[in-house]
C-alpha positions as CSV (number, residue, x, y, z in Angstrom):
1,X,13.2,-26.7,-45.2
2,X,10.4,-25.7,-47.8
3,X,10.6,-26.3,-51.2
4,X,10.4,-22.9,-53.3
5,X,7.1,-23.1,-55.1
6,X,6.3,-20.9,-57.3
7,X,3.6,-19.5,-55.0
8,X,6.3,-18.9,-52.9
9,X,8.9,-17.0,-55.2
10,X,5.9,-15.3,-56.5
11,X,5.1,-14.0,-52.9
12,X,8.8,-13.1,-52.2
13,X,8.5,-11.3,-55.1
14,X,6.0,-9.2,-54.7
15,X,6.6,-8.9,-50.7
16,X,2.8,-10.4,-50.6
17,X,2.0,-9.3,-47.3
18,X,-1.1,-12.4,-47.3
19,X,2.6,-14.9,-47.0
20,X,4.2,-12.8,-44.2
21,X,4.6,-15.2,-41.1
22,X,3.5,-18.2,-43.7
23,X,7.3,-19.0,-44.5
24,X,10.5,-17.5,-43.6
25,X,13.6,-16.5,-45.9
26,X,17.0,-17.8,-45.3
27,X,19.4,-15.8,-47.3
28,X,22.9,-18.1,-47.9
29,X,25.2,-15.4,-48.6
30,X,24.2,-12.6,-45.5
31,X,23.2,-16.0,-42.7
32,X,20.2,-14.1,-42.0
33,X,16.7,-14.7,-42.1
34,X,13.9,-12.8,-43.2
35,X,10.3,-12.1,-43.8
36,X,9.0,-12.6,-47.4
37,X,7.5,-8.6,-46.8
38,X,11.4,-7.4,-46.4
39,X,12.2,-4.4,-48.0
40,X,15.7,-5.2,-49.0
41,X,16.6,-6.0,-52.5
42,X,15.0,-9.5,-53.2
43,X,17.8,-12.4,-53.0
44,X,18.4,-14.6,-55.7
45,X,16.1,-17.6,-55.6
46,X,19.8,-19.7,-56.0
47,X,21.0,-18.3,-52.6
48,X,18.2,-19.0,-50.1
49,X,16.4,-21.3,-48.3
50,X,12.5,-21.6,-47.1
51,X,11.8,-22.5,-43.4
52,X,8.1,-23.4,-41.9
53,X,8.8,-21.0,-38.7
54,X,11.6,-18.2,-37.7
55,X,12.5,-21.2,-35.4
56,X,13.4,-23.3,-38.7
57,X,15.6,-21.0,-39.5
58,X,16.8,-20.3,-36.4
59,X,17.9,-23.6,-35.3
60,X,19.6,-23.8,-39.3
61,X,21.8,-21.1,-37.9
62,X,20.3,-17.9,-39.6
63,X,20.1,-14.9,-37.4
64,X,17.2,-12.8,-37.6
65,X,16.9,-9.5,-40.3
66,X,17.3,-6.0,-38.4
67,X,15.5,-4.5,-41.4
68,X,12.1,-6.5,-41.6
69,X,12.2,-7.6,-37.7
70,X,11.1,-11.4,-37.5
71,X,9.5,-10.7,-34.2
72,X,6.6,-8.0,-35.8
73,X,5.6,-11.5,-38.2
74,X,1.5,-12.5,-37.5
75,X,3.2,-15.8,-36.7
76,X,2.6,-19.1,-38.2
77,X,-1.0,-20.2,-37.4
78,X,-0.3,-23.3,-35.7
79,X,-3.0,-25.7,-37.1
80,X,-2.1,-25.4,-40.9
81,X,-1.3,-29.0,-42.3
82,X,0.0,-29.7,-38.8
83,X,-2.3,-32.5,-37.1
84,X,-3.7,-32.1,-33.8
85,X,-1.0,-32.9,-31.9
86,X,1.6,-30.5,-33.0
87,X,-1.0,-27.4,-33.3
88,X,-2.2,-28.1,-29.4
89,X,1.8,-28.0,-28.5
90,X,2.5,-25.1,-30.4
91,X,-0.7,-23.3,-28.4
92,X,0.7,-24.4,-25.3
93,X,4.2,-23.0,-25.8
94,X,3.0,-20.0,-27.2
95,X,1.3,-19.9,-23.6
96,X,4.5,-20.2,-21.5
97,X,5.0,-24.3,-21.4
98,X,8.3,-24.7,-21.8
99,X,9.0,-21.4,-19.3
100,X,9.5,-23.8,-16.7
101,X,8.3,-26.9,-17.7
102,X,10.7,-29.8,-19.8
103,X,9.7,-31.0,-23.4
104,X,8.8,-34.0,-21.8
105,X,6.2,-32.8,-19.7
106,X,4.7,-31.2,-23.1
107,X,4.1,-34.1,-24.3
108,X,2.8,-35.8,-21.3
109,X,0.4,-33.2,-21.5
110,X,-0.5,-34.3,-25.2
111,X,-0.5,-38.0,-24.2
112,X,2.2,-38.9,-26.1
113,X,6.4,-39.6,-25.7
114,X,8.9,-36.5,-26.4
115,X,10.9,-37.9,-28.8
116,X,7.6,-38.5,-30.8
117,X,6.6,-35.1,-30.2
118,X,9.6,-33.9,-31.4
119,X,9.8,-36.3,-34.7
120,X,6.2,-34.2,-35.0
121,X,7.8,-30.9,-34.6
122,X,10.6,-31.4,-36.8
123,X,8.2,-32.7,-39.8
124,X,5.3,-30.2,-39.6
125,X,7.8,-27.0,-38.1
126,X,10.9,-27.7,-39.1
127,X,12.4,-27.3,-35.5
128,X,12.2,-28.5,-32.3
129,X,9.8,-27.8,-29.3
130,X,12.7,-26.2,-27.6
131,X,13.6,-23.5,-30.8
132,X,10.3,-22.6,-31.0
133,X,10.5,-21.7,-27.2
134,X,13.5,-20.5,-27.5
135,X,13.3,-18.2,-30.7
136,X,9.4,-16.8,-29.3
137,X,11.2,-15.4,-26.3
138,X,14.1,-13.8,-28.4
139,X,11.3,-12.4,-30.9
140,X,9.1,-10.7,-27.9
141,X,12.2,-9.8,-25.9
142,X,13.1,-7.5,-29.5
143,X,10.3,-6.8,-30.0
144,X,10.2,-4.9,-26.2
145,X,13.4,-3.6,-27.0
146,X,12.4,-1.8,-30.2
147,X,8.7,-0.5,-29.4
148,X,8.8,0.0,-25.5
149,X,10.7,1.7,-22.9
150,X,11.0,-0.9,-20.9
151,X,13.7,-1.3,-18.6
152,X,16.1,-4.1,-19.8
153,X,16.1,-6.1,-16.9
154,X,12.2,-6.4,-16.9
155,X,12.3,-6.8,-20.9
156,X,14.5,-10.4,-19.7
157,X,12.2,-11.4,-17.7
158,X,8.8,-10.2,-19.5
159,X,10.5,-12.4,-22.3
160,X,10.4,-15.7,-20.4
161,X,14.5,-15.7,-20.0
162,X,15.7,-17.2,-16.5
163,X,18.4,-14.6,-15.6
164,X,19.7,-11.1,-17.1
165,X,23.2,-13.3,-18.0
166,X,21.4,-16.0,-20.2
167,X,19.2,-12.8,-21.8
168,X,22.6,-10.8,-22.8
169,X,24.3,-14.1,-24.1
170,X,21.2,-15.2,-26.4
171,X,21.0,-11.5,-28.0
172,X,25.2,-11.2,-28.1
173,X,25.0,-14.9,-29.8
174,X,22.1,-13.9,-32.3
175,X,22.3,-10.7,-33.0
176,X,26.2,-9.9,-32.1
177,X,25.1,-6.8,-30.4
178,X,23.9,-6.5,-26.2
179,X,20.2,-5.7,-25.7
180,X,21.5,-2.3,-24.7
181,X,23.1,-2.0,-28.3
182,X,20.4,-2.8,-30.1
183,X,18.5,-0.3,-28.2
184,X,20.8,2.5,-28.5
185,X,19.4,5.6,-30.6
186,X,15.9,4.3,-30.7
187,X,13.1,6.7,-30.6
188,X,10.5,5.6,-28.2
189,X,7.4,7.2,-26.8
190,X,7.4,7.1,-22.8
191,X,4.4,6.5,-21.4
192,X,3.0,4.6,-18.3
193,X,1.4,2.2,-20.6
194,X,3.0,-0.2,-22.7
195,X,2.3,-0.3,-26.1
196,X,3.0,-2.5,-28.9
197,X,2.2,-3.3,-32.5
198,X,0.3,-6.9,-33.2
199,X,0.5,-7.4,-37.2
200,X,-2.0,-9.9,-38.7
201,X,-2.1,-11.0,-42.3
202,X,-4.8,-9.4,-44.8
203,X,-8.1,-9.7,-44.7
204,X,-9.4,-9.4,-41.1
205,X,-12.8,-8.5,-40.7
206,X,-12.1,-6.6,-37.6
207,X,-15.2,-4.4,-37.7
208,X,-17.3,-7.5,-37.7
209,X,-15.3,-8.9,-34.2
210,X,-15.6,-5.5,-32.9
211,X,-19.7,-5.3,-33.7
212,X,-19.9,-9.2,-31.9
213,X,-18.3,-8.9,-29.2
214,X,-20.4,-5.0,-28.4
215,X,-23.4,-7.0,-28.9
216,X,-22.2,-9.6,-26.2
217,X,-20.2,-7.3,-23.6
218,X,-19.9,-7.2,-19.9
219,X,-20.9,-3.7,-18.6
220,X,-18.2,-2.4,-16.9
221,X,-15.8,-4.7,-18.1
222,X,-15.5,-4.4,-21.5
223,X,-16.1,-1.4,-23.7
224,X,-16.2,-0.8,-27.4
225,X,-15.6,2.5,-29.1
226,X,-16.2,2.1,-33.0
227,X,-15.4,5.9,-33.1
228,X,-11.6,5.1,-32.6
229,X,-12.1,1.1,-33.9
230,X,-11.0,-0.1,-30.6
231,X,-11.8,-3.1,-27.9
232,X,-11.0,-2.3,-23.7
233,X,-11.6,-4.4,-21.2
234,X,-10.1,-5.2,-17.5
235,X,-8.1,-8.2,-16.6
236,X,-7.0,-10.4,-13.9
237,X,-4.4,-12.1,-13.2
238,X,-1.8,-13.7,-11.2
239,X,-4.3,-11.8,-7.7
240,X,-3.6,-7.9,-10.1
241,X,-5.6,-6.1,-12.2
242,X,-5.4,-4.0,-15.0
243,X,-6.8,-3.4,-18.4
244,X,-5.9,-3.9,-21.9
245,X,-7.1,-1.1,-25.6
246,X,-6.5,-2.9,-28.6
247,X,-6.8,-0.3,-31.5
248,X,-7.3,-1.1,-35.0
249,X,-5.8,0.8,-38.2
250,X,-7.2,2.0,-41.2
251,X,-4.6,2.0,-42.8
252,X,-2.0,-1.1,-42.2
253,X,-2.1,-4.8,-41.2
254,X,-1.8,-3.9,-37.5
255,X,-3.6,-3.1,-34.6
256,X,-1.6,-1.4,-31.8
257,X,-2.3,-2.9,-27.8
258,X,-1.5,-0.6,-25.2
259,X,-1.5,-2.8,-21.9
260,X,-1.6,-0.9,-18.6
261,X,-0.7,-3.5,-15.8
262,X,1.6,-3.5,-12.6
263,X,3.6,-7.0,-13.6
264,X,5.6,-7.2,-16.9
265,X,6.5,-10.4,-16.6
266,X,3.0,-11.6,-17.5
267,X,3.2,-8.7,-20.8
268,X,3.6,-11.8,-23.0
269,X,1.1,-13.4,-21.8
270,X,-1.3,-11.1,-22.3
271,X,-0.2,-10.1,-25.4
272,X,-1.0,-14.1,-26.5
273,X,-4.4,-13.7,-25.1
274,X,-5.5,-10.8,-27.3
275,X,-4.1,-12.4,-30.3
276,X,-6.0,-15.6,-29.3
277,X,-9.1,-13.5,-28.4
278,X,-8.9,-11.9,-32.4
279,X,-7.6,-14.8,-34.4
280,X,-4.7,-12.8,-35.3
281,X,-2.4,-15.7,-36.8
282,X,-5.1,-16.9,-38.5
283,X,-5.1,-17.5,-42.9
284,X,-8.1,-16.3,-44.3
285,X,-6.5,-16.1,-47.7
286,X,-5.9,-20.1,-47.1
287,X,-9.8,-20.5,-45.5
288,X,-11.3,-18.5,-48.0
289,X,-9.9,-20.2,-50.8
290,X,-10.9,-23.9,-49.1
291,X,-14.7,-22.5,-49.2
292,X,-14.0,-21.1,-52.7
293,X,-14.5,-25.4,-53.4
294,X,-18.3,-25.4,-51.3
295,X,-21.5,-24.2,-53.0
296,X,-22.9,-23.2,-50.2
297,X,-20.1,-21.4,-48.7
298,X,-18.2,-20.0,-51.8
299,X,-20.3,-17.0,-52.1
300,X,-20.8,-16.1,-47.8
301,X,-16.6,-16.2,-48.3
302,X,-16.8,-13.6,-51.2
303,X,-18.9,-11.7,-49.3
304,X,-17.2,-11.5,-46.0
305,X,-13.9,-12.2,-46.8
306,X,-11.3,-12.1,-43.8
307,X,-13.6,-14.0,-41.8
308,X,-12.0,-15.0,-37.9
309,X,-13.6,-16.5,-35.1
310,X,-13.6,-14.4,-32.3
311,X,-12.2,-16.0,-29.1
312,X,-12.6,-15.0,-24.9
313,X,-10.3,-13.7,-22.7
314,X,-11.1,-15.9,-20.0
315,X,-12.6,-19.3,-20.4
316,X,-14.2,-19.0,-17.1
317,X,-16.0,-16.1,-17.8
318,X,-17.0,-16.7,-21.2
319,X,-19.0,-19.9,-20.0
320,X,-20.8,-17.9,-17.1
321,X,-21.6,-15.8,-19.9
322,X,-23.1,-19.0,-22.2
323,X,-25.0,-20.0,-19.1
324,X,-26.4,-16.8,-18.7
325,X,-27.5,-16.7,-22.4
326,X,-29.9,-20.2,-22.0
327,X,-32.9,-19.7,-23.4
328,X,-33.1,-15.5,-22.8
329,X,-32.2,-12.9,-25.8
330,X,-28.8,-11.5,-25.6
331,X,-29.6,-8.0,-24.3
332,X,-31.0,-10.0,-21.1
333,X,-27.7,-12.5,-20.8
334,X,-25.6,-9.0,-21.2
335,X,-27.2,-7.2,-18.5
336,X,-27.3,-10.7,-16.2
337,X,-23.6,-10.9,-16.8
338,X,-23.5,-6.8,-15.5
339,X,-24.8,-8.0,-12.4
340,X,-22.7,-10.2,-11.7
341,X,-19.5,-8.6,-12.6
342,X,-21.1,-5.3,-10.4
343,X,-21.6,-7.5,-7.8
344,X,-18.9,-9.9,-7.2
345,X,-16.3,-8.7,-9.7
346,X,-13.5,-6.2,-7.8
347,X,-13.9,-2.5,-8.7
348,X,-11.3,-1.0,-10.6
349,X,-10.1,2.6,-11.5
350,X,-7.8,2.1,-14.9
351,X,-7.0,4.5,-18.1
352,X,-10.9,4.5,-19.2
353,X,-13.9,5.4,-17.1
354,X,-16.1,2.9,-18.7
355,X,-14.0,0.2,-17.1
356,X,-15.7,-0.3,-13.2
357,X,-15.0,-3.9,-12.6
358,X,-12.5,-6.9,-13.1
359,X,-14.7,-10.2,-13.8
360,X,-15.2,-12.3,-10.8
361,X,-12.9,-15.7,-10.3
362,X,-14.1,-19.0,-10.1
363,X,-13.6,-18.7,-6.8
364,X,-15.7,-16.0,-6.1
365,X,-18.1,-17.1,-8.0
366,X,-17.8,-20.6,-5.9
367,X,-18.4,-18.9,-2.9
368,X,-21.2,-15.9,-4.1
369,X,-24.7,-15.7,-3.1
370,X,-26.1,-15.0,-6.5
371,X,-30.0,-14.9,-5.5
372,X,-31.5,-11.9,-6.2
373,X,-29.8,-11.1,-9.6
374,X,-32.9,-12.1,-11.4
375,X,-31.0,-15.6,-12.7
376,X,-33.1,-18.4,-12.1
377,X,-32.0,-21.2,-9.7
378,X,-31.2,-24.1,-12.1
379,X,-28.6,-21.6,-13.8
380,X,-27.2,-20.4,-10.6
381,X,-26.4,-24.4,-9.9
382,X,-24.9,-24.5,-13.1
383,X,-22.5,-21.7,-12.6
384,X,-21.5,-22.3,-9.1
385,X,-21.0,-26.3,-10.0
386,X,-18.7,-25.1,-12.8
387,X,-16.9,-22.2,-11.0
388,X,-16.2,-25.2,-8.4
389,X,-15.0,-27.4,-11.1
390,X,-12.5,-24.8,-12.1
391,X,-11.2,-23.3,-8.8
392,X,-10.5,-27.0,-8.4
393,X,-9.0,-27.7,-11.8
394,X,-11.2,-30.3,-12.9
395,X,-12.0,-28.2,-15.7
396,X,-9.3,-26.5,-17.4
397,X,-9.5,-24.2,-20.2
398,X,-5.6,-24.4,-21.7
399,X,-6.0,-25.9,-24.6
400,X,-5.2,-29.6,-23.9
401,X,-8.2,-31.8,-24.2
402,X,-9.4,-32.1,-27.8
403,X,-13.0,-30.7,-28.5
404,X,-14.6,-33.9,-27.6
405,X,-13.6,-34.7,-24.7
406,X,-14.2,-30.9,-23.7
407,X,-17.6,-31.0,-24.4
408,X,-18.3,-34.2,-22.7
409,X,-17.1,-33.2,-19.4
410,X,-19.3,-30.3,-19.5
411,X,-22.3,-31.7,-20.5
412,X,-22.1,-33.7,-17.2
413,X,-22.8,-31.0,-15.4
414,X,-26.5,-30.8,-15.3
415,X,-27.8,-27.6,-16.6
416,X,-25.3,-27.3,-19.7
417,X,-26.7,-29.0,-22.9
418,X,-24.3,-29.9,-25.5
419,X,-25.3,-26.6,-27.6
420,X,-23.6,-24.4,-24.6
421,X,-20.9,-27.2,-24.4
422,X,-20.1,-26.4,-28.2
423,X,-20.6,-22.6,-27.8
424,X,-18.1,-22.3,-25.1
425,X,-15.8,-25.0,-26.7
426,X,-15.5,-22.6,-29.9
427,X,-15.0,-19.8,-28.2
428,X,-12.3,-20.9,-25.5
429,X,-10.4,-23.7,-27.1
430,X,-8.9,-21.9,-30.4
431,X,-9.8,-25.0,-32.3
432,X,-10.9,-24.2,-36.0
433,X,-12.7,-27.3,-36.3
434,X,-15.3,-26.3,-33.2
435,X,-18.8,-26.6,-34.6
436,X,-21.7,-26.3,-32.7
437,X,-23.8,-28.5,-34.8
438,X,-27.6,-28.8,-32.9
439,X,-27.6,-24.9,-33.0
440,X,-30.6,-23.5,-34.4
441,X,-29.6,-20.7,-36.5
442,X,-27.2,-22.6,-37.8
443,X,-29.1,-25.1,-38.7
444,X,-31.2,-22.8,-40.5
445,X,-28.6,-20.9,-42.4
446,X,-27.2,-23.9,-44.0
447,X,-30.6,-25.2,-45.5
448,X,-32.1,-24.1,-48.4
449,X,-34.7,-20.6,-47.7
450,X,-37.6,-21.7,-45.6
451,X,-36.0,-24.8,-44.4
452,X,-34.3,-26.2,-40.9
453,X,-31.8,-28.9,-41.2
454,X,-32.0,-32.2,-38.3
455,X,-28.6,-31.4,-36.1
456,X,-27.6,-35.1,-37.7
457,X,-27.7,-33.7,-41.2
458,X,-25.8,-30.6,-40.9
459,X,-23.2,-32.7,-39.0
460,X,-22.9,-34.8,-42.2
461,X,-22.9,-31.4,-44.4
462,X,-20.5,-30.0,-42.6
463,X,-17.8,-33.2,-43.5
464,X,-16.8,-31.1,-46.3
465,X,-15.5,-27.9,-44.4
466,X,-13.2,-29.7,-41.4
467,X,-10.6,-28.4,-40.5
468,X,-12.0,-24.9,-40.9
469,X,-15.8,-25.7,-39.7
470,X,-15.4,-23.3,-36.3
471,X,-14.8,-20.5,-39.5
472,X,-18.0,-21.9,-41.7
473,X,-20.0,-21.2,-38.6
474,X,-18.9,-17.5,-38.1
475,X,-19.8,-17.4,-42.1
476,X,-23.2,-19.2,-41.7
477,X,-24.3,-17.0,-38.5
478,X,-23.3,-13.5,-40.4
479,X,-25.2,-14.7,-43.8
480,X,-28.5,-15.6,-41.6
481,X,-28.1,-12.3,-39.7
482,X,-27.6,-10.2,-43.4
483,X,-30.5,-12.4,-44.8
484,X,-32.7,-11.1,-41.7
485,X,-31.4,-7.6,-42.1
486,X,-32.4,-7.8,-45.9
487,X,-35.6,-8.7,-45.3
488,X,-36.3,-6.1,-43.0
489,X,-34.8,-3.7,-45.2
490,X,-37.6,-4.8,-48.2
């Protein structure tokens, strides 16, 4: 349990919607848990409890709130005064872990026993590794129920559950109504697609993710359209393709995915990876206010508040793309990274006629002939020895080896310097403390006007900002590309 600080009783309050997914309510005299945002009359502070995670209070034997839904919560970012450890498991059970694999394997995954790993969970969580599994299916298989049409049999299964019997039992246990029950009288729009509604917590600088990543595109296999604030691109996976709009409001915390591919059973999957790809469970009220302490970075954080660090898609792709990007401007790595996709990438007819091609595998790429795409040779060798690398598994991009160690293995591959290394590592491994220290611009942003800092002493500068230094670089890059567009505006 949580104490109930006065920040917190203030936030349950006032519904404060910058707490939702940061704590969870536990109401002693209903049994049922809920967000701080519910819109029920506010229980007494006497009669409830505070939990870390829905798990928390799950595994304390609340059931989840009809009213406020649980499941819709941003989620608790899994970093926040959890150490390494704990956040890395958390990112691999988000991505399916303990689907089919045992606690055990976790954390041999993580280097370390289970019974520490669950000592871990248990102090920084407030559940176990198994409740956290256990309550995200629960919360995505509602969450299906409520907002799709799904058929109920493939909502099980999308859900992660083993059999339609163990599905039935866990809702008739926690809710003490059937999945068909709970669906009964719901008004859902049918549709070939499948769309649901990803809530983040206030700010998110969404236009700024949606202007980076159009800058940085792949023709054909991503495509931008600030006209309705939305991000589409094709995916791959599991041998099928398909393609994914994520959709921004203007008027709400949300942004609404609509996910047109032929296997549900990977839907939560996917939906992970977009809310990986935006920093969705991110707390930029909690990182802005850390900055708030730095003179150099309290006054980029007022200015660009809601700052998140955009992630990939696909590892794999993302570091073709870095290699692409060595020492040419962007527009040349985008147009490279075209060719390739047009190439080797399979062609695809989806919901948007901007969408051409999936991205090439590793494998593909393994086995292309990419002469005659205007990349020189030394790159091609990079990309083809790390394509090989990863249809292999010697590199992996799931999250499990700490930044470090990342890097390292990638900078033995000759062609990538450690400046790609860091590039890709902040992008693919969702670690907030990436920081690609020798770069340039940084470098540059973080000295006083006119100056350029040594890579050594921004390293040392940049003490003062772990854990959130992946975040003070998305700061520093927009303040040095505002302080160019000033200048060129005088």
């Amino acid at each position: 349990m949580l104490p109930n600080s006065e920040e917190y009783e203030s936030a349950r309050q006032s519904r404060d919607p910058r707490f939702d997914g940061r704590f969870f309510v536990g109401v002693l005299t209903t049994g049922i848990y809920c967000r701080p945002i519910c819109p029920v009359r506010v229980p007494k502070r006497e009669n409830i409890q505070l939990y870390r995670s829905a798990a928390g209070a799950a595994e304390a034997g609340f059931r989840p709130c009809l009213r406020c839904r649980p499941e819709s919560s941003p989620g608790t970012p899994a970093w926040i005064g959890a150490p390494y450890k704990v956040s890395r498991a958390l990112q691999l059970i988000a991505k399916g872990s303990l689907d089919d694999d045992s606690v055990a394997s976790l954390a041999a995954k993580l280097s370390i026993g289970p019974r520490q790993l669950g000592r871990l969970f248990q102090q920084h969580v407030g559940a176990s590794p198994i409740a956290v599994a256990q309550t995200q299916r629960l919360h995505f298989a509602k969450k299906l129920i409520d907002e799709t049409s799904l058929p109920l049999s493939e909502v099980c299964f999308a859900a992660g559950f083993g059999s339609v019997r163990r599905f039935n039992a866990v809702f008739q246990k926690t809710y003490g109504r059937s999945p068909k029950e709970l669906r009964k009288g719901k008004k859902v729009d049918r549709s070939d697609a499948i769309e649901v509604r990803l809530c983040y917590r206030p700010p998110l600088d969404w236009r700024a993710m949606l202007a980076y990543l159009e800058y940085r595109k792949i023709p054909g296999v991503e495509h931008i359209d600030f006209a309705s604030n939305s991000y589409a691109r094709t995916i791959f996976l599991q041998g099928k393709a398909g393609d994914i709009q994520l959709r921004f409001s203007e008027e709400g915390s949300f942004a609404t995915l609509k996910i047109n591919f032929p296997d549900t059973r990977l839907l939560y999957h996917i939906v992970e990876k977009v809310r990986l790809l935006f920093d969705l469970k991110a707390d930029s009220e909690e990182i802005d206010r850390f900055f708030l302490k730095d003179k150099l970075l309290k006054k980029l954080a007022k200015k660009n508040p809601g700052t998140r660090v955009t992630g990939c898609w696909d590892g794999f792709e993302v570091t073709v793309r870095a290699i692409l990007g060595q020492q040419v401007t962007v527009k040349a790595a985008t147009t490279l990274a075209g060719r390739v996709a047009d190439r080797h990438g399979k062609a695809y007819v989806g919901s948007l006629v901007e969408l051409t091609h999936t991205f090439p595998t590793a494998k593909q790429i393994a086995e292309a002939d990419l002469d005659g795409l205007g990349i020189v040779g030394q790159r091609i060798q990079a990309i083809k020895t790390v394509a090989g690398k990863v249809a292999s598994k010697e590199i992996v991009f799931d999250g499990v080896p700490e930044t470090e160690n990342f890097v390292a293995s990638i900078c033995e591959i000759k062609g990538i310097g450690e400046w790609t290394a860091h590039y890709i590592a902040l992008r693919v491994l969702n670690d907030p403390n990436a920081f690609p220290y020798s770069d340039l611009i940084l470098r540059r942003a973080a000295a006083p006007a006119g100056e350029t800092l040594t890579a050594k002493k921004l390293l040392q500068r940049a003490e003062a900002w772990k854990p959130w230094r992946a975040y003070a670089v998305i700061l520093l890059w927009k303040h040095y590309q505002q302080s160019v567009s000033d200048k060129k505006g005088n």
